[in-house]
C-alpha positions as CSV (number, residue, x, y, z in Angstrom):
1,X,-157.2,162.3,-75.4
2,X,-159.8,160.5,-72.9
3,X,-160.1,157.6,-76.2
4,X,-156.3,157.1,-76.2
5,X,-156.2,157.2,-72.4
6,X,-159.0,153.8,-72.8
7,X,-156.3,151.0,-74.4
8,X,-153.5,152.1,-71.9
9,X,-156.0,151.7,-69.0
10,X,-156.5,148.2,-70.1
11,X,-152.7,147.3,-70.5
12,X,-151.5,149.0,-67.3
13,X,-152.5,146.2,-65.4
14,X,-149.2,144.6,-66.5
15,X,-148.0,146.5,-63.8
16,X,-150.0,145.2,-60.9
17,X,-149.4,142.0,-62.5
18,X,-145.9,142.1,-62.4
19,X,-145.2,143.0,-58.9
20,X,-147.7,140.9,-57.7
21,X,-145.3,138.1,-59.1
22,X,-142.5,139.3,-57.9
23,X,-143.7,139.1,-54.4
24,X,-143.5,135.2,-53.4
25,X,-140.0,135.4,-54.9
26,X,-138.0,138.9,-53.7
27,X,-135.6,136.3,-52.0
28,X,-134.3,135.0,-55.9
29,X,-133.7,137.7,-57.2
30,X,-130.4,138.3,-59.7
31,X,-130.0,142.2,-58.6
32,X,-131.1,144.4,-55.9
33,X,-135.1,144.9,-55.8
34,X,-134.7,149.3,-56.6
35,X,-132.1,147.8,-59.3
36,X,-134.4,145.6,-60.8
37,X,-137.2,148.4,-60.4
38,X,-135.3,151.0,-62.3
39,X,-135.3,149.7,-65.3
40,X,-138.5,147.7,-65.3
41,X,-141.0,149.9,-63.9
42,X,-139.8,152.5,-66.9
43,X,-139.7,149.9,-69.4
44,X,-143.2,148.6,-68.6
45,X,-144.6,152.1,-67.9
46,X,-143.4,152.8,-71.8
47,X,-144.4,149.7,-73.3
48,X,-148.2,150.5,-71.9
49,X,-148.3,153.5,-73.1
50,X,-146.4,152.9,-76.6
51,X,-149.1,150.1,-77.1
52,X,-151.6,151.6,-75.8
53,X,-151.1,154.4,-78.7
54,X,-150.8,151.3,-81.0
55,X,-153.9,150.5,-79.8
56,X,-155.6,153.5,-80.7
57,X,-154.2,154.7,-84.1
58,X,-154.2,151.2,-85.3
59,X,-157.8,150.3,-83.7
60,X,-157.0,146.8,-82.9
61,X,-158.1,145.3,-79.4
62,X,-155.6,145.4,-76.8
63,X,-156.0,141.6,-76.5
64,X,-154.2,141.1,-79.3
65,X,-151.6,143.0,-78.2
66,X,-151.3,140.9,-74.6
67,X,-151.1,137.9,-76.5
68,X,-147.6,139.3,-77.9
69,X,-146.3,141.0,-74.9
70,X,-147.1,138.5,-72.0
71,X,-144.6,136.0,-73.6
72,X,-141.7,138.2,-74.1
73,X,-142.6,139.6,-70.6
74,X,-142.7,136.4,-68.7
75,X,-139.3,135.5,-70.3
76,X,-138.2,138.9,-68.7
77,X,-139.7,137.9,-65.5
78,X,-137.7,133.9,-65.2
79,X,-134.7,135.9,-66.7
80,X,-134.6,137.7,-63.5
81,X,-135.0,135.3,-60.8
82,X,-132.9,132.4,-59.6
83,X,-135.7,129.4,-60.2
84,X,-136.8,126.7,-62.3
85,X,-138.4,127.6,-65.4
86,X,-141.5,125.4,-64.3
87,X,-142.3,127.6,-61.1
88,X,-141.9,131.0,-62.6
89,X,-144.0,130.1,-65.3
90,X,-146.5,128.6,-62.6
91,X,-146.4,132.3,-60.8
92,X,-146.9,133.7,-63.7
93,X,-149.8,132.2,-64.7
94,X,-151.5,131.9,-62.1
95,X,-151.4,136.1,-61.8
96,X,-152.5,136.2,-65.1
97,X,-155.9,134.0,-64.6
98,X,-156.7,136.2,-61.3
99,X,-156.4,138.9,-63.5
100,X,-158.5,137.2,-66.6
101,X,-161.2,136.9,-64.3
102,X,-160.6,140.6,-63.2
103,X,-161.1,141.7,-66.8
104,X,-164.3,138.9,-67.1
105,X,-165.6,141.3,-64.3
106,X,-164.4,144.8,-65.6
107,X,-166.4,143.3,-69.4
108,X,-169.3,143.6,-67.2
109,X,-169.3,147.1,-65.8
110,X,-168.2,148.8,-68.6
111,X,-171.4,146.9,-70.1
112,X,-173.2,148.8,-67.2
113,X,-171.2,151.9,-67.9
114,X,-172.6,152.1,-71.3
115,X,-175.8,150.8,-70.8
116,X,-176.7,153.7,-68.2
117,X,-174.2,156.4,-70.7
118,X,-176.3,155.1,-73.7
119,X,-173.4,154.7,-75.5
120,X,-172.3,152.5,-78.7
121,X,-172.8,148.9,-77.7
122,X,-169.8,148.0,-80.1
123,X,-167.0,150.1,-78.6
124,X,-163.7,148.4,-78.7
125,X,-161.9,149.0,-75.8
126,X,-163.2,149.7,-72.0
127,X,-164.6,153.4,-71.4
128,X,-162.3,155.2,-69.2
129,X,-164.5,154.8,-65.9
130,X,-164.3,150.2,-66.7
131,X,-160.7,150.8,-67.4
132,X,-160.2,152.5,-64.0
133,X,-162.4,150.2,-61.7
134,X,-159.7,147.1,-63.9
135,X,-156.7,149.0,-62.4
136,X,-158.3,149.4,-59.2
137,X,-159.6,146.1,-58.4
138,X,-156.3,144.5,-59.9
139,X,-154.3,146.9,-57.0
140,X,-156.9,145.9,-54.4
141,X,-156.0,142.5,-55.2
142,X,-152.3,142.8,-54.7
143,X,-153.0,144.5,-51.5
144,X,-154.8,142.2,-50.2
145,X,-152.5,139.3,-51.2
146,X,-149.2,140.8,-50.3
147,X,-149.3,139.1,-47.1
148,X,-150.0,135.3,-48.1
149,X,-147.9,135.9,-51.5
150,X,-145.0,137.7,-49.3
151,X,-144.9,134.8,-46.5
152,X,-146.8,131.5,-47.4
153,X,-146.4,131.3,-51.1
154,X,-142.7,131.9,-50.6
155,X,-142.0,129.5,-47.6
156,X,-143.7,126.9,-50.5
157,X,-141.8,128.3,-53.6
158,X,-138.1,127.8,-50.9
159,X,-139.1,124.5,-50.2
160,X,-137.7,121.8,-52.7
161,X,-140.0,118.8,-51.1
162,X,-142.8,119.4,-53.0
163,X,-140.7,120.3,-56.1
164,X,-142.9,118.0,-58.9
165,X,-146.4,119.1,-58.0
166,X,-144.9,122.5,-60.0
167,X,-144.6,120.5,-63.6
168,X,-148.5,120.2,-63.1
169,X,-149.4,123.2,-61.2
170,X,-149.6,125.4,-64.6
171,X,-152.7,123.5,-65.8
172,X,-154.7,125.0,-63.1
173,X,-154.5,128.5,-64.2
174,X,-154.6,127.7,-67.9
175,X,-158.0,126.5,-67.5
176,X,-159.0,129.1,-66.0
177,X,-157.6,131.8,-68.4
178,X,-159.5,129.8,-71.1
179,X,-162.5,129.8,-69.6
180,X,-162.5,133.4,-68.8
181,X,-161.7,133.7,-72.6
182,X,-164.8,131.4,-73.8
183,X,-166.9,133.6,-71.6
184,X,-165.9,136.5,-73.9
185,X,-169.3,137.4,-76.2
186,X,-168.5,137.2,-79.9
187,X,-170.7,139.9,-80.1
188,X,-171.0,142.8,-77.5
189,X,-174.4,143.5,-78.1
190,X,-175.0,140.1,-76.4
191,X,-174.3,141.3,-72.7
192,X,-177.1,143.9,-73.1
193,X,-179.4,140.6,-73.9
194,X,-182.0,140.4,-70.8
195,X,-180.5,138.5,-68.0
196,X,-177.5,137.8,-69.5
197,X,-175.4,140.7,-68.1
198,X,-176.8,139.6,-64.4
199,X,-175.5,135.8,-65.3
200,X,-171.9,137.4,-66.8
201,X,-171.4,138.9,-63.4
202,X,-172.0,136.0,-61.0
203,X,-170.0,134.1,-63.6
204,X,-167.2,136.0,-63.4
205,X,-167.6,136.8,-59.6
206,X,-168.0,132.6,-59.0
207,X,-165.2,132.1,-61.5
208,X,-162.7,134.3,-59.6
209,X,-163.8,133.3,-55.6
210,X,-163.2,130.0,-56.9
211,X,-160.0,130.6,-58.2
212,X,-158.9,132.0,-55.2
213,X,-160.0,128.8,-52.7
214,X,-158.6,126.3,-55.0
215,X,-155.0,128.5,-54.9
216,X,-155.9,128.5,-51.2
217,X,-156.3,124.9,-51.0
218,X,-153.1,124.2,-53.4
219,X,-151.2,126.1,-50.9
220,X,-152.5,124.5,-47.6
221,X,-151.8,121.0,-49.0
222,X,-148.4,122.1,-50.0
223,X,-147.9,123.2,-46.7
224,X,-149.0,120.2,-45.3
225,X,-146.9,117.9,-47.9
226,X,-143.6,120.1,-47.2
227,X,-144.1,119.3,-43.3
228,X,-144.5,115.3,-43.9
229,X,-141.4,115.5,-46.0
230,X,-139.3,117.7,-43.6
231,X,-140.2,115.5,-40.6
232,X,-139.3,112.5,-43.0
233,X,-136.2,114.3,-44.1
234,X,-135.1,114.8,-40.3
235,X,-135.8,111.8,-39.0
236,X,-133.4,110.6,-42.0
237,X,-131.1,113.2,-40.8
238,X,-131.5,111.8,-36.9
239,X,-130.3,108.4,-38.1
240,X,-127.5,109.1,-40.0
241,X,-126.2,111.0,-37.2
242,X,-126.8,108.5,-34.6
243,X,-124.9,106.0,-37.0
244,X,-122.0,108.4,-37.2
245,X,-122.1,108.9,-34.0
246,X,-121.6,104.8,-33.1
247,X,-118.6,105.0,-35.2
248,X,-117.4,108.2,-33.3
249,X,-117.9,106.8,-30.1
250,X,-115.8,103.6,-31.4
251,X,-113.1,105.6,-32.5
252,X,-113.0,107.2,-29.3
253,X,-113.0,103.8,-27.2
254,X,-109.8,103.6,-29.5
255,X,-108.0,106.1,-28.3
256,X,-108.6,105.3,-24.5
257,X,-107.8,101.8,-25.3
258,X,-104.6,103.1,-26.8
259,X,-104.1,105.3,-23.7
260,X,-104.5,102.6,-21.7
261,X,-102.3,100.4,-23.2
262,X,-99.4,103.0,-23.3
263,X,-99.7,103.4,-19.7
264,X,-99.0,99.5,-19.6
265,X,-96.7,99.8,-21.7
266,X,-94.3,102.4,-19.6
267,X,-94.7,99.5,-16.7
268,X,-93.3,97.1,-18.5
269,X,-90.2,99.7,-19.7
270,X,-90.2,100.7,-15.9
271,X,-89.9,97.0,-14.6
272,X,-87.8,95.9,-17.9
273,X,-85.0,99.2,-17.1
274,X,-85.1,98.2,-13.2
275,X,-83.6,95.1,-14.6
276,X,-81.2,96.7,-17.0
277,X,-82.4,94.5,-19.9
278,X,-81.3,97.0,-22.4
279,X,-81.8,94.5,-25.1
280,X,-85.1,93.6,-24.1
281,X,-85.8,97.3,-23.6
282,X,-85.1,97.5,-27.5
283,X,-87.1,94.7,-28.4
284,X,-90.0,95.8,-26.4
285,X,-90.3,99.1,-28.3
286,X,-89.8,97.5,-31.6
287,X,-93.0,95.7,-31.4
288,X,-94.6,98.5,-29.4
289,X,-94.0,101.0,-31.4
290,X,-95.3,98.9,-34.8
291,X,-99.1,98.5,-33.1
292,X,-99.6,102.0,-32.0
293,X,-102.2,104.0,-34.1
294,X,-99.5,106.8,-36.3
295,X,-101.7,109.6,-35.8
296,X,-101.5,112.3,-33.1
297,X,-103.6,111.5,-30.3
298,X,-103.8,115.0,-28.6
299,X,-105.1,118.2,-30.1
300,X,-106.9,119.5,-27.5
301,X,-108.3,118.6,-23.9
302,X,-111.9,117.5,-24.5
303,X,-111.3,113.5,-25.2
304,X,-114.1,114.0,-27.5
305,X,-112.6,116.1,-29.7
306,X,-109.6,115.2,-29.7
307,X,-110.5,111.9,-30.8
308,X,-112.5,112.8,-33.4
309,X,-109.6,115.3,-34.7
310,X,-107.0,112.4,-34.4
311,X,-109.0,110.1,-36.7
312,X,-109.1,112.5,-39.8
313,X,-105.5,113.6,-39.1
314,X,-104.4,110.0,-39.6
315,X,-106.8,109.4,-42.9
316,X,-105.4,112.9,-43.8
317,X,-101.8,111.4,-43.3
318,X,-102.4,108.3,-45.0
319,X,-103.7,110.5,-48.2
320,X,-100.5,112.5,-48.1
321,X,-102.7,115.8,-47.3
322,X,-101.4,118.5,-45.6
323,X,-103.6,118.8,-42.2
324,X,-103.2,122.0,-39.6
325,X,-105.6,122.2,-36.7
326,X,-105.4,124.9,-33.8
327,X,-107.9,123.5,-31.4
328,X,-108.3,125.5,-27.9
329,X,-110.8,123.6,-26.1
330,X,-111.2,122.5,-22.7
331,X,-112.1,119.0,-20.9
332,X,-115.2,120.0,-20.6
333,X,-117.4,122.0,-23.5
334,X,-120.6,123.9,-22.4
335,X,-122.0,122.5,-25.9
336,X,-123.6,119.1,-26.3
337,X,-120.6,117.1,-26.9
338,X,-122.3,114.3,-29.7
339,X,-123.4,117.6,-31.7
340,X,-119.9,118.9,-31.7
341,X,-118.3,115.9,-32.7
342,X,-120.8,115.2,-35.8
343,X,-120.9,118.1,-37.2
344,X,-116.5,118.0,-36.5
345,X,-117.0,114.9,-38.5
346,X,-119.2,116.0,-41.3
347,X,-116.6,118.7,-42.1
348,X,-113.4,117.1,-41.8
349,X,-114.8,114.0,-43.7
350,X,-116.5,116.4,-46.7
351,X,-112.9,118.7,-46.5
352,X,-110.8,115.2,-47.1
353,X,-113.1,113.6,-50.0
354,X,-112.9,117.1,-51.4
355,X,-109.0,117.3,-51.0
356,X,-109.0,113.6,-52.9
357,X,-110.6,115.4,-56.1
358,X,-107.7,118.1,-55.8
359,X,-104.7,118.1,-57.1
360,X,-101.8,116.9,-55.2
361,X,-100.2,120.0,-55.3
362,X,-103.1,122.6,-54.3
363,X,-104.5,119.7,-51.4
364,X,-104.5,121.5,-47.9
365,X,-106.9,122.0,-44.8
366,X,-106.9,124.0,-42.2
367,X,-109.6,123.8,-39.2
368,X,-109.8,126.1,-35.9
369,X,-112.1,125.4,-33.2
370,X,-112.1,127.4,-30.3
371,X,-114.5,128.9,-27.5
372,X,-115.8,132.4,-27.7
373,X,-116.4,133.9,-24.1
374,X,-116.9,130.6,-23.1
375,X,-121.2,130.8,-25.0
376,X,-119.8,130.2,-27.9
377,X,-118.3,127.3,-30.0
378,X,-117.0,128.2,-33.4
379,X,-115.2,125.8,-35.9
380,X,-114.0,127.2,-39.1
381,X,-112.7,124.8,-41.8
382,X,-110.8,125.8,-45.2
383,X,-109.9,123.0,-47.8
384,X,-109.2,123.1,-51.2
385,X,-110.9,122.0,-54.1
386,X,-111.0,121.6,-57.4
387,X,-114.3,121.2,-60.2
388,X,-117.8,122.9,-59.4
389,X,-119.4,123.0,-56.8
390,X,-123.4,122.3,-57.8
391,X,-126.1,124.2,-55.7
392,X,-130.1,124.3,-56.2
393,X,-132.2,126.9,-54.5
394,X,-129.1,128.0,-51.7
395,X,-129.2,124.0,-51.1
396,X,-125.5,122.0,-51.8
397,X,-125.4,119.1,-53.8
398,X,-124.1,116.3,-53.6
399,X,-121.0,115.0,-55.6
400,X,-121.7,111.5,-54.8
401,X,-125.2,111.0,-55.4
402,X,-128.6,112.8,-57.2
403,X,-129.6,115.2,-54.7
404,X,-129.0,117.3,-51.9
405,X,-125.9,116.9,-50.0
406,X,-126.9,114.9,-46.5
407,X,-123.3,116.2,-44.7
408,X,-124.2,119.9,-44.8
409,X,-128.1,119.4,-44.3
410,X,-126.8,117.7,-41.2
411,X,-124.3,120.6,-40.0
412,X,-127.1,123.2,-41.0
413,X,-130.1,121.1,-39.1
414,X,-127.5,120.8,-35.9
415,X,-126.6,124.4,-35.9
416,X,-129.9,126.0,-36.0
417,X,-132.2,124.0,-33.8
418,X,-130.6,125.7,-30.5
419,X,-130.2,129.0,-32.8
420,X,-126.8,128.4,-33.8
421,X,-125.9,129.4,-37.7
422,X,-123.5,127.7,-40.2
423,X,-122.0,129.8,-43.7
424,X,-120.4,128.5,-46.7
425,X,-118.9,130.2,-49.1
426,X,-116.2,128.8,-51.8
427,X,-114.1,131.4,-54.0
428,X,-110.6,130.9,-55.5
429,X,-111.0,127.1,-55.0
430,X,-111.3,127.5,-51.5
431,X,-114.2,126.1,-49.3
432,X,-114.9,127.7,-46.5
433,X,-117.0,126.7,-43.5
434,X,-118.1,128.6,-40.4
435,X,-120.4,126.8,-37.8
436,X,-121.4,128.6,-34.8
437,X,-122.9,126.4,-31.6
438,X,-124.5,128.0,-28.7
439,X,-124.5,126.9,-25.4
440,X,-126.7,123.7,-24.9
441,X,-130.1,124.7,-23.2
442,X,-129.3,121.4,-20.8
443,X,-126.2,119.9,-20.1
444,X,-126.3,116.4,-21.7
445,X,-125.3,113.2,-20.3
446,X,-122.5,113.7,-23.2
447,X,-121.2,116.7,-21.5
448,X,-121.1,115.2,-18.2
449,X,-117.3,114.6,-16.4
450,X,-116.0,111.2,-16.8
């Protein structure tokens, strides 16, 4: 019983190796984390101990056997995650060269074990006491990197800036698997050759400390990269909105200009009906009438809004597509007022260009904004739409362009950096949008009375 026990010691470590690769990546799942362990942790537990009997009526090396399980295995593990192919494999390999060098190490003391037992020098698998210190170091090692594999390797694996550097990641831990396989003695009788033993060990102890600081490094620099890029990504970000926001503040000067002009324009019906000009009345209208904007200029009582509102109700007009707002907000917002209006803008302008793809007869949107105990603004905005909507990593895509879509990164970046949140969800061709904005920590000149 203690011989057969030997193999399954050796391919138990599948186990440890497994949930340490789930651990960077318990956020992309496909099912529930006890789901996914209910029917893994039996299947794997079976599959060690099934080859593991292989192992030992067949007397083949368990290496053999790994070669022909870790494939089908790691196709199990990207099967059950939500990522490219390139980074699961990456994870993947990279637990199995910790754990090569693991088993360079384990070689070694069962060499000792059997050195000091006097057993066999030619015994094919690890003695039961190697085979346990292999488990144990393996679940010392994925103690000790739950932490950095739980927090910092995920924060890297979410972030899609440094997305190439994972088509050449993979070579990293291939060399290292094939070097912990070269170290392997064609004979074991060599280990037990005078210092060679001694020379395996600091091999193999060099090998994996090594390992670890260039994972270390490859994670620091990643870090470092993925901050460039966000700041980069940002300051885009910054400048689109402060381009959206010159065109929102024209459109605004608009509709004050229009204002004023109507409120010339009731003098001049004033002075023109003191007169009893009836004709000229007429006439005056006539023209009037043909150079005001069609659109409805009030929606609510903050100009700002209101503006903005107005201009997408007229494009919405023009496109023949059905537009209901119910806007309850005063002259005054306790929110910065240029946040508000982009990320009013950013909706309404992604809700039309998605009605345009609709067809005619399904187009609608509806949009509420409103204040919530006077700490909160929330804006919810339904359209309708037709085709599929692409995502990558929880990130929307754009349908204009290659790459992420800049409207929602805008609404997402505005929402959170005073602790706001934003949700999207689409279902039954309907896109919905919910954008929470808390109170501004300052009042801006934006928000000042005019």
């Amino acid at each position: 019983m203690n011989t057969m026990l030997r193999p399954i010691l050796e391919l138990t470590v599948m186990i440890s190796g497994i949930l340490l690769a789930y651990l960077p990546v318990q956020t992309y799942l496909k099912q529930e984390p006890w789901k996914l362990a209910a029917w893994l942790a039996p299947l794997l537990t079976g599959t060690c101990i099934l080859e593991g009997a292989l192992c030992y009526f067949l007397n083949i090396s368990t290496g053999l056997v790994l070669f022909l399980t870790l494939p089908v295995l790691m196709v199990i593990y990207h099967k059950t995650l939500r990522i490219s192919i390139w980074k699961s494999a990456s994870i993947f390999l990279a637990v199995c060269a910790v754990f090569a060098c693991v088993n360079s190490l384990s070689r070694a003391v069962n060499a000792i074990v059997a050195a000091q037992l006097g057993l066999p020098e030619t015994e094919l698998w690890f003695h039961t006491s190697a085979g346990i210190f292999y488990n144990g170091i393996c679940l010392l090692f994925v103690i000790a990197a739950w932490y950095p594999a739980s927090h910092a390797a995920r924060t890297m694996i979410e972030d899609e800036n440094f997305a190439q550097t994972w088509y050449i990641f993979w070579i990293l831990p291939l060399i290292f698997i094939g070097l912990n396989l070269f170290m392997i003695p064609r004979y074991k009788g060599t280990l037990y050759t005078g210092r060679i033993l001694q020379g395996y060990i600091v091999i193999s102890l060099v090998l994996l400390v090594i390992l670890v600081l260039f994972y270390a490094m490859f994670l620091l620099m990643a870090n470092s990269l993925n901050k460039n890029a966000r700041l980069q990504q940002e300051n885009h970000l910054l400048s689109l909105q402060q381009t959206r926001y010159e065109n929102l503040c024209t459109a605004i000067e608009a509709a004050r200009q229009a204002r004023h002009d109507i409120r010339h324009h009731f003098l001049q019906l004033s002075s023109l009906a003191e007169k009893g000009d009836l004709e000229k009345i007429k006439e005056y209208l006539s023209i009037a009438s043909s150079k005001i904007p069609d659109q409805n200029l009030h929606f609510c009582e903050n100009q700002a809004a209101d503006s903005v509102i107005s201009h997408y109700a007229a494009l919405a007009r023009r496109t023949e597509i059905p537009f209901h707002v119910k806007a309850d907000l005063p002259a005054r917002v306790p929110v910065d007022e240029i946040d508000m209006c982009l990320v009013l803008s950013n909706l309404l302008e992604n809700a039309i260009e998605a009605s345009l793809k609709t067809a005619p007869s399904r187009r609608k949107i509806n949009a509420e904004i409103y204040l919530h105990h006077e700490r909160l603004l929330l804006i919810q905005v339904e359209n309708t739409f037709d085709g599929k909507i692409q995502k990558k990593n929880h990130i929307f895509q754009s349908s204009k362009r290659a790459g992420n879509g800049v409207g929602i990164q805008s609404i997402r970046h505005i929402a959170e950096k005073n602790g706001g949140d934003c949700n999207f969800t689409y279902e039954n061709g309907i896109f919905t949008a919910k954008i929470m904005l808390r109170v501004s920590p300052k009042p801006s000149a934006a928000s000042s009375p005019r």
